[in-house]
N, CA, C and O atoms as CSV, one atom per row, in Angstrom:
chain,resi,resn,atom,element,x,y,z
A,1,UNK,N,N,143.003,142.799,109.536
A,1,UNK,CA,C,142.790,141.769,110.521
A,1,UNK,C,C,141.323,141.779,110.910
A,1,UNK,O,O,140.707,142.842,110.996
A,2,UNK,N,N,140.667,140.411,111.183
A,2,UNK,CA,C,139.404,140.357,111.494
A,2,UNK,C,C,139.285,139.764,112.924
A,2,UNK,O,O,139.523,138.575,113.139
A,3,UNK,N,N,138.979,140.474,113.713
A,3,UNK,CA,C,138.632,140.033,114.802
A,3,UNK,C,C,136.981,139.560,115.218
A,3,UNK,O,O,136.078,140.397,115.176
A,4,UNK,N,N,136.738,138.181,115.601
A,4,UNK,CA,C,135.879,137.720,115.978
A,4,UNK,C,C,135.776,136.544,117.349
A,4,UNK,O,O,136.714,135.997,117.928
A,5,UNK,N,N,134.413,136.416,117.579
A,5,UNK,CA,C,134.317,135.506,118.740
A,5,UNK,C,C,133.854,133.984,117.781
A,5,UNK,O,O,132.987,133.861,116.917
A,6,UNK,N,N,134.652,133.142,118.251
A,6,UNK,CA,C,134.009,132.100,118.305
A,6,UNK,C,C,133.964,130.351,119.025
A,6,UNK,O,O,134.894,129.992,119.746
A,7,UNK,N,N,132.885,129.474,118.739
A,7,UNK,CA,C,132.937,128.474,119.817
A,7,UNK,C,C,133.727,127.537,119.308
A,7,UNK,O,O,133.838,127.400,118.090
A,8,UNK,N,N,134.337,126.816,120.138
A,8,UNK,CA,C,134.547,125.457,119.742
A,8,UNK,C,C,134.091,124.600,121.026
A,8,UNK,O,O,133.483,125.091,121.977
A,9,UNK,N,N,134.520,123.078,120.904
A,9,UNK,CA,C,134.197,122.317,121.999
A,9,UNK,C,C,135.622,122.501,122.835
A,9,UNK,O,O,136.764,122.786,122.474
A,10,UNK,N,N,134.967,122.180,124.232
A,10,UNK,CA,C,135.902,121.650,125.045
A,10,UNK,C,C,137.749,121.042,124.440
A,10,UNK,O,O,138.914,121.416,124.572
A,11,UNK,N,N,136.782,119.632,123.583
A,11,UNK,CA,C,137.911,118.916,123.443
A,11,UNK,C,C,139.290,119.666,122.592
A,11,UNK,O,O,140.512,119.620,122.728
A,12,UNK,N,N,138.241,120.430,121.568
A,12,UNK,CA,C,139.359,121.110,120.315
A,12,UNK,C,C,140.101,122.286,121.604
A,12,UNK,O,O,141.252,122.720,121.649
A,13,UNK,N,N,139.595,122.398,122.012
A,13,UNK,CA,C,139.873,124.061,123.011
A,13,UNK,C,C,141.371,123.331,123.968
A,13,UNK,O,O,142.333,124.077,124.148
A,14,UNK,N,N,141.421,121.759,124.554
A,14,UNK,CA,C,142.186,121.417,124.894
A,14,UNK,C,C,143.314,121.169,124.208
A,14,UNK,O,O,144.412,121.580,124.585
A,15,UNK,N,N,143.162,120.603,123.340
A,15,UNK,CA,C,143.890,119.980,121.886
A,15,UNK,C,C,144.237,121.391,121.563
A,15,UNK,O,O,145.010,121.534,122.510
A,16,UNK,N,N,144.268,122.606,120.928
A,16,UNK,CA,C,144.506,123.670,120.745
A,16,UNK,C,C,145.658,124.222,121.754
A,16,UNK,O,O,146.671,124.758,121.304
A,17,UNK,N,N,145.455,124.071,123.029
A,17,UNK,CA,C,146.034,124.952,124.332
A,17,UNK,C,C,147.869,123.486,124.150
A,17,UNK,O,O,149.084,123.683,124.120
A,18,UNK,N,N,146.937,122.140,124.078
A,18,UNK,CA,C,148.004,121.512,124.396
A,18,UNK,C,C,149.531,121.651,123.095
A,18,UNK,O,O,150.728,121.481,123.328
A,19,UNK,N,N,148.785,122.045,121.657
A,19,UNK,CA,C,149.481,122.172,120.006
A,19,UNK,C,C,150.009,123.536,120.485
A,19,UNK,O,O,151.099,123.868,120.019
A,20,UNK,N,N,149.481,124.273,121.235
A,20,UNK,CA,C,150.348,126.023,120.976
A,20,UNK,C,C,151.444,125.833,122.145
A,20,UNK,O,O,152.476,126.483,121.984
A,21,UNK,N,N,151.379,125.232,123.008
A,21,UNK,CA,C,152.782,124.931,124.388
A,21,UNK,C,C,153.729,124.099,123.511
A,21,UNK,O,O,154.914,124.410,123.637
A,22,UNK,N,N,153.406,122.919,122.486
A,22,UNK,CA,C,154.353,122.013,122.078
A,22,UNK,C,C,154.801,123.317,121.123
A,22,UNK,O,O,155.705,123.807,121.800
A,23,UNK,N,N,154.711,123.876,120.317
A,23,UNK,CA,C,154.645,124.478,119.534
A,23,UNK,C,C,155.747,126.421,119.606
A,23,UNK,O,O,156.481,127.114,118.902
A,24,UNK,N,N,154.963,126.402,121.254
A,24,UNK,CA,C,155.737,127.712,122.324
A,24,UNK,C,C,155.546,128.892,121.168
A,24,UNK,O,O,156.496,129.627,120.897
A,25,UNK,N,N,154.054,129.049,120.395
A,25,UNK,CA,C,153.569,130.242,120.432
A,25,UNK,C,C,152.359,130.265,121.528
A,25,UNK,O,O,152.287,129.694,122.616
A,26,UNK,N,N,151.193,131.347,120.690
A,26,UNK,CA,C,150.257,131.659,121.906
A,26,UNK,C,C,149.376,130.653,121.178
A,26,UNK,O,O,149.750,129.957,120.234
A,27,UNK,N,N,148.036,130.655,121.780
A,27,UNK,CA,C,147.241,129.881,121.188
A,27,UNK,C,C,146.046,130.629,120.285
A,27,UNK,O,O,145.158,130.047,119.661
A,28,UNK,N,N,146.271,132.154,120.388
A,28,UNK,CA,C,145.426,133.022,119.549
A,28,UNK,C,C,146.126,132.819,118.533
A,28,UNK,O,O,145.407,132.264,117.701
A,29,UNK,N,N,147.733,133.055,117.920
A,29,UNK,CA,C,148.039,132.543,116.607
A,29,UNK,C,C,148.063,131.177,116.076
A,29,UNK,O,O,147.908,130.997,114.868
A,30,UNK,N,N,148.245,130.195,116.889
A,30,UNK,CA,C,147.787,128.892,116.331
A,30,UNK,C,C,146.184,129.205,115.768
A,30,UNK,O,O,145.790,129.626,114.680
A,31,UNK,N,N,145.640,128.909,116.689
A,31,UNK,CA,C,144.186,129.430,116.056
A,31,UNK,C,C,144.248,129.751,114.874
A,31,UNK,O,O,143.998,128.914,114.007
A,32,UNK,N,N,144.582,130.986,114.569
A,32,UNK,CA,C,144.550,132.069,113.167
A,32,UNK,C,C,145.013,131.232,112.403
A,32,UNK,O,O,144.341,130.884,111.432
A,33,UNK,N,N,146.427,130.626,112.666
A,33,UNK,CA,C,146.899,129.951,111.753
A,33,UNK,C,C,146.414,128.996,111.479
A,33,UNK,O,O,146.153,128.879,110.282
A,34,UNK,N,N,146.108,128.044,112.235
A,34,UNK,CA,C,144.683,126.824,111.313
A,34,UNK,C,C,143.228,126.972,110.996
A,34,UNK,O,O,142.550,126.073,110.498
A,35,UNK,N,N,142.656,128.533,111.415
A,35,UNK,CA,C,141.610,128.797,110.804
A,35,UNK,C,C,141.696,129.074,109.016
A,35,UNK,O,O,141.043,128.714,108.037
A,36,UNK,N,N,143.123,130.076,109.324
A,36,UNK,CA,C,143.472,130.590,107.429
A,36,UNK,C,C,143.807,129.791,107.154
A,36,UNK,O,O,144.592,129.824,106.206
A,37,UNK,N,N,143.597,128.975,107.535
A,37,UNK,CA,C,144.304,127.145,106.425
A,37,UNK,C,C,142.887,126.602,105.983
A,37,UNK,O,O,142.508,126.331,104.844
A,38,UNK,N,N,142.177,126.510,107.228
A,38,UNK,CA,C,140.989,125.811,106.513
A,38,UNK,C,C,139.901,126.608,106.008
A,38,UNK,O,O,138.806,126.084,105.808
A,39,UNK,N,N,140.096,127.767,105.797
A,39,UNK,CA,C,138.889,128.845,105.716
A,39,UNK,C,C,139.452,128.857,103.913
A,39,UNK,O,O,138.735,129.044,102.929
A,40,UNK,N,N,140.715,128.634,103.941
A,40,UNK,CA,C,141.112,128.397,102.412
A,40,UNK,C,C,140.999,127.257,101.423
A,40,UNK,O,O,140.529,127.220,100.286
A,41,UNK,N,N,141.703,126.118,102.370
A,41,UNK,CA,C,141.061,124.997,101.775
A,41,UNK,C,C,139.519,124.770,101.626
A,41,UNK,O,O,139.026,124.455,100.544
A,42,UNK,N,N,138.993,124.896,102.441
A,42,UNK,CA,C,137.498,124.525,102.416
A,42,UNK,C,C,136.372,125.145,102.127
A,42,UNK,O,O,135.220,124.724,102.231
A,43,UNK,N,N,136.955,126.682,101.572
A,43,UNK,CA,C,136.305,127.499,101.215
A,43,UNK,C,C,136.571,128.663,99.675
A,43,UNK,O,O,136.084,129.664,99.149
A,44,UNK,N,N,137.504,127.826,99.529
A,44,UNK,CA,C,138.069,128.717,98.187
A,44,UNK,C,C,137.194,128.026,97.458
A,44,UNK,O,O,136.285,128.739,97.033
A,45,UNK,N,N,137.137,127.018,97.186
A,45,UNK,CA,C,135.954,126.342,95.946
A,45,UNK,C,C,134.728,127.067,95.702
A,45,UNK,O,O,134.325,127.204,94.547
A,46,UNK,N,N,133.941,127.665,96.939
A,46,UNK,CA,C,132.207,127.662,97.154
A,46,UNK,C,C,132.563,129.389,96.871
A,46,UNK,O,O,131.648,129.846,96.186
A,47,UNK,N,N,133.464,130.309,97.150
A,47,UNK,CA,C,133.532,131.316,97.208
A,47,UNK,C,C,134.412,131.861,96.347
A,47,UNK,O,O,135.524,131.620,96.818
A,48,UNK,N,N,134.533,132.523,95.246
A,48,UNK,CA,C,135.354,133.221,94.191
A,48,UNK,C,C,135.259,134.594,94.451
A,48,UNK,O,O,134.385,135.250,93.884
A,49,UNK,N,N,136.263,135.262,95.453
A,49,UNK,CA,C,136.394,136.320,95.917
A,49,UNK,C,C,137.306,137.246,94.974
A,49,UNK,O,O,138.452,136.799,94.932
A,50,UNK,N,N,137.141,138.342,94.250
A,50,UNK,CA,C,137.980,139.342,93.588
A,50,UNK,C,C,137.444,138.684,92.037
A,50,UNK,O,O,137.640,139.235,90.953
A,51,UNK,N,N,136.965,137.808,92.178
A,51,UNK,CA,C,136.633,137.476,90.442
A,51,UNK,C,C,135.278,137.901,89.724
A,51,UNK,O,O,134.259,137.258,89.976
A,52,UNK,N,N,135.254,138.651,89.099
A,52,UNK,CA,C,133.968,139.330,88.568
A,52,UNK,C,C,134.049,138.252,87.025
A,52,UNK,O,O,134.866,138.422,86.121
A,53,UNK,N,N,133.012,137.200,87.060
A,53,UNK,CA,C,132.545,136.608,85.937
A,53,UNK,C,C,131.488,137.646,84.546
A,53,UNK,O,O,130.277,137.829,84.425
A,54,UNK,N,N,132.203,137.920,84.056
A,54,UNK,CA,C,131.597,138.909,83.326
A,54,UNK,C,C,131.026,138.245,81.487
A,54,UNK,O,O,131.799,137.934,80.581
A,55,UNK,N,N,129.159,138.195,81.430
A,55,UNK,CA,C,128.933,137.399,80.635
A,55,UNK,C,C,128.969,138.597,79.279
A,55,UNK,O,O,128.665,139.790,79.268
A,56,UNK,N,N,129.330,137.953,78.516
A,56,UNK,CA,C,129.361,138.430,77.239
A,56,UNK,C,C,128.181,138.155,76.426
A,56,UNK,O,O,127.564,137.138,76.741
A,57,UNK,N,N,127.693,138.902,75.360
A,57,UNK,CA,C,126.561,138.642,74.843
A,57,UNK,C,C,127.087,137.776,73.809
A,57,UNK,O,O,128.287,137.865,73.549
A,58,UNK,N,N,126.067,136.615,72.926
A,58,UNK,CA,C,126.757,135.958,71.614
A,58,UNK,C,C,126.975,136.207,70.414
A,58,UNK,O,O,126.182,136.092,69.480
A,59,UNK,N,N,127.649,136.426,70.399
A,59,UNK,CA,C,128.348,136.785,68.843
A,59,UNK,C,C,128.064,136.482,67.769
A,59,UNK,O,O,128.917,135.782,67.224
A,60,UNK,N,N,126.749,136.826,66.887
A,60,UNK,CA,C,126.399,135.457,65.589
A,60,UNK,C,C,127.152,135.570,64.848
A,60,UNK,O,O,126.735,134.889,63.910
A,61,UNK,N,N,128.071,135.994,64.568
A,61,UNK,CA,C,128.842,135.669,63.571
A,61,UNK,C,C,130.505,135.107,63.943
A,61,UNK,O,O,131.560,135.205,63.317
A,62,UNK,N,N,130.193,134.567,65.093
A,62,UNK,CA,C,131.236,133.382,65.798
A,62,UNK,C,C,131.268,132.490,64.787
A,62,UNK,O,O,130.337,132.120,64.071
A,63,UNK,N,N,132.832,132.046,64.772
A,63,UNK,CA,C,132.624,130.558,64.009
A,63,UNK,C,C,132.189,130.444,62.548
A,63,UNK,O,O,131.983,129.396,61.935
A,64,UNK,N,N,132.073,131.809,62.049
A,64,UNK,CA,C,131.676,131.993,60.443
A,64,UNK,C,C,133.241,131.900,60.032
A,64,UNK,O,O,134.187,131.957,60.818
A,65,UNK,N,N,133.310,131.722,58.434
A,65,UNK,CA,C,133.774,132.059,57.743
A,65,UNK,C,C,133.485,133.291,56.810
A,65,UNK,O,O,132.413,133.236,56.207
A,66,UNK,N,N,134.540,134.760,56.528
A,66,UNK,CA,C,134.594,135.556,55.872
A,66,UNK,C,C,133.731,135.322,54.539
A,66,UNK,O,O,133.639,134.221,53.995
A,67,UNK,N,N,133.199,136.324,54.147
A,67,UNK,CA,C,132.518,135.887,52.619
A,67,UNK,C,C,133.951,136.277,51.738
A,67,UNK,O,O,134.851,136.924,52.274
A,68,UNK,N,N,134.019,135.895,50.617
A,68,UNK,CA,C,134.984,136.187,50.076
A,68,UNK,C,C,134.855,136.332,47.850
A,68,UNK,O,O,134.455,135.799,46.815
A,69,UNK,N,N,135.429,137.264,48.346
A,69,UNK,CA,C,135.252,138.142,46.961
A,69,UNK,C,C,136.712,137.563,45.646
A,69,UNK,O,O,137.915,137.799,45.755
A,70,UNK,N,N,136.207,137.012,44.844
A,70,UNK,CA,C,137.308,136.606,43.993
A,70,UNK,C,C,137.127,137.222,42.244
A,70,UNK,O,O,137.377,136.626,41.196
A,71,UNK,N,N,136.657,138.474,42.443
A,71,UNK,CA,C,136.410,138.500,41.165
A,71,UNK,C,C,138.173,139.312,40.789
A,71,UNK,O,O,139.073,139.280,41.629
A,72,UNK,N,N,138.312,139.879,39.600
A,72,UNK,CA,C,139.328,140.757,39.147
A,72,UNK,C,C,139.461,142.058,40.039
A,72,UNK,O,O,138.324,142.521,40.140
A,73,UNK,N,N,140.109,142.621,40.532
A,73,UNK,CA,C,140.626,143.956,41.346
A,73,UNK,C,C,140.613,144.959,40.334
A,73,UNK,O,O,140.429,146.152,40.578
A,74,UNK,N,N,140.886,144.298,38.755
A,74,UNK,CA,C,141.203,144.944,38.106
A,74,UNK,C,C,140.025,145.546,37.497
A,74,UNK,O,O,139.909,146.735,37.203
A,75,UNK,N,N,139.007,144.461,37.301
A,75,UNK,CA,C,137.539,144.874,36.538
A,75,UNK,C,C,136.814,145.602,37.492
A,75,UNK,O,O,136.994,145.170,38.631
A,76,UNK,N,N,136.057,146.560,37.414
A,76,UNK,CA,C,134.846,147.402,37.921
A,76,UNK,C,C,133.972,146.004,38.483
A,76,UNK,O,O,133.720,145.006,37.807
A,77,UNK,N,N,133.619,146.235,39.834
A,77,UNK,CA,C,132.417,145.398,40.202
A,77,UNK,C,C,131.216,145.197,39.494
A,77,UNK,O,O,130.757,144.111,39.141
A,78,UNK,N,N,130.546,146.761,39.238
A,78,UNK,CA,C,129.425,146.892,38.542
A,78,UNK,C,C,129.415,147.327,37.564
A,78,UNK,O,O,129.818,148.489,37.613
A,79,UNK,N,N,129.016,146.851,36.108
A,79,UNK,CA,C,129.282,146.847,34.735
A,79,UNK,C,C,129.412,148.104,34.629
A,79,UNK,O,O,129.465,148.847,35.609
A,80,UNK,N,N,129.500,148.618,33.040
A,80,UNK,CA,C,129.828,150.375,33.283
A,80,UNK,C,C,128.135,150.737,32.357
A,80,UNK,O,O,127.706,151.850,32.050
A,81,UNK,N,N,127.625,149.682,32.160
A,81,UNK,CA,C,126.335,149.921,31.619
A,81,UNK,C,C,125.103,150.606,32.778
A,81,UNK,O,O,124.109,151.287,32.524
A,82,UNK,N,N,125.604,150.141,34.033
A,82,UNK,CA,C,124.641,150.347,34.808
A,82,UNK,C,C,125.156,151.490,35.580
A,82,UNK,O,O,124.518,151.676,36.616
A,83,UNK,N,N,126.270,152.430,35.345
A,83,UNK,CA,C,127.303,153.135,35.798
A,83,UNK,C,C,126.865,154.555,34.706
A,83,UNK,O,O,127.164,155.700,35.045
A,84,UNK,N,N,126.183,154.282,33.484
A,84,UNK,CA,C,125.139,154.922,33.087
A,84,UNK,C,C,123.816,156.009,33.276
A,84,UNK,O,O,122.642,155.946,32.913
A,85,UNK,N,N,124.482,156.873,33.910
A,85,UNK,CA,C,123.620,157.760,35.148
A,85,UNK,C,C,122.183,158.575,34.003
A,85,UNK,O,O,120.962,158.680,34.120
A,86,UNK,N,N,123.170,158.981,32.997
A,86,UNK,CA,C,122.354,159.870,31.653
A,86,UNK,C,C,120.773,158.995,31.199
A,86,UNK,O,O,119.595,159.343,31.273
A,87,UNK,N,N,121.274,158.065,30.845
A,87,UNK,CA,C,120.199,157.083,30.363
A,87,UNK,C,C,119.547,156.283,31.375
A,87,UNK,O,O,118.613,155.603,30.948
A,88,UNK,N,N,119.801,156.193,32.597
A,88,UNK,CA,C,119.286,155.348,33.747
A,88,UNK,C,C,117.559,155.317,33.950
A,88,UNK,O,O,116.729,154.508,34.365
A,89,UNK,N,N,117.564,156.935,33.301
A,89,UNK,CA,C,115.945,157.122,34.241
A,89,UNK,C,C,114.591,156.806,32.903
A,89,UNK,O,O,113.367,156.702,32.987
A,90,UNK,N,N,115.752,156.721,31.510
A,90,UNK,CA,C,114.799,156.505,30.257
A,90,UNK,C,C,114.349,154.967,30.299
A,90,UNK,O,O,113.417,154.527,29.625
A,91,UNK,N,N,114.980,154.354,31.009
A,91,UNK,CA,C,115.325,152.386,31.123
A,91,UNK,C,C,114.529,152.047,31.980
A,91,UNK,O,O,114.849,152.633,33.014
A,92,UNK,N,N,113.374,151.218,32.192
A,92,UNK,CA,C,112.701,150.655,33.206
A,92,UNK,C,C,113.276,149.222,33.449
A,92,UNK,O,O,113.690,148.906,32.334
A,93,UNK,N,N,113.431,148.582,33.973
A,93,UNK,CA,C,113.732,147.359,34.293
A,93,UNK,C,C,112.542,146.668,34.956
A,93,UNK,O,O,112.637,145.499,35.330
């Protein structure tokens, strides 16, 4: 519970006293009760309380497509010539 002071005019202060007698609570819970009405309506928009907006960095490779490999599973990727370790260092390329 938050307890505070605050003003209003005259007129609301009458209008208030006269809504809590029709009403036959006090006029400290009327109060409360149409402050948490409008402190919600009129203030939930401007204020996002408990919500932590948390930015993410961008992803470059969002929105790609996979590269994709279609050769044989069955064939060796890399020839078996170059798989050639013995003779590799006699070969300049």
């Amino acid at each position: 519970m938050f307890i505070t002071n605050i003003k209003i005019s005259q007129n609301s202060q009458d209008i208030l006293i006269k809504a809590a007698a029709e009403k036959r609570m006090s006029v400290e819970e009327l109060a409360s009760e149409i402050l948490n009405e409008a402190i919600q309506n009129k203030l939930s928009e401007i204020v996002t309380i408990g919500e932590v907006k948390k930015e993410y960095p961008i992803l470059p490779l969002a929105n790609k497509q996979p590269y994709a490999y279609y050769a044989d599973p069955e064939e060796p990727a890399i020839p078996l010539e170059d798989w050639d370790m013995e003779n590799s260092d006699r070969e300049v390329l």
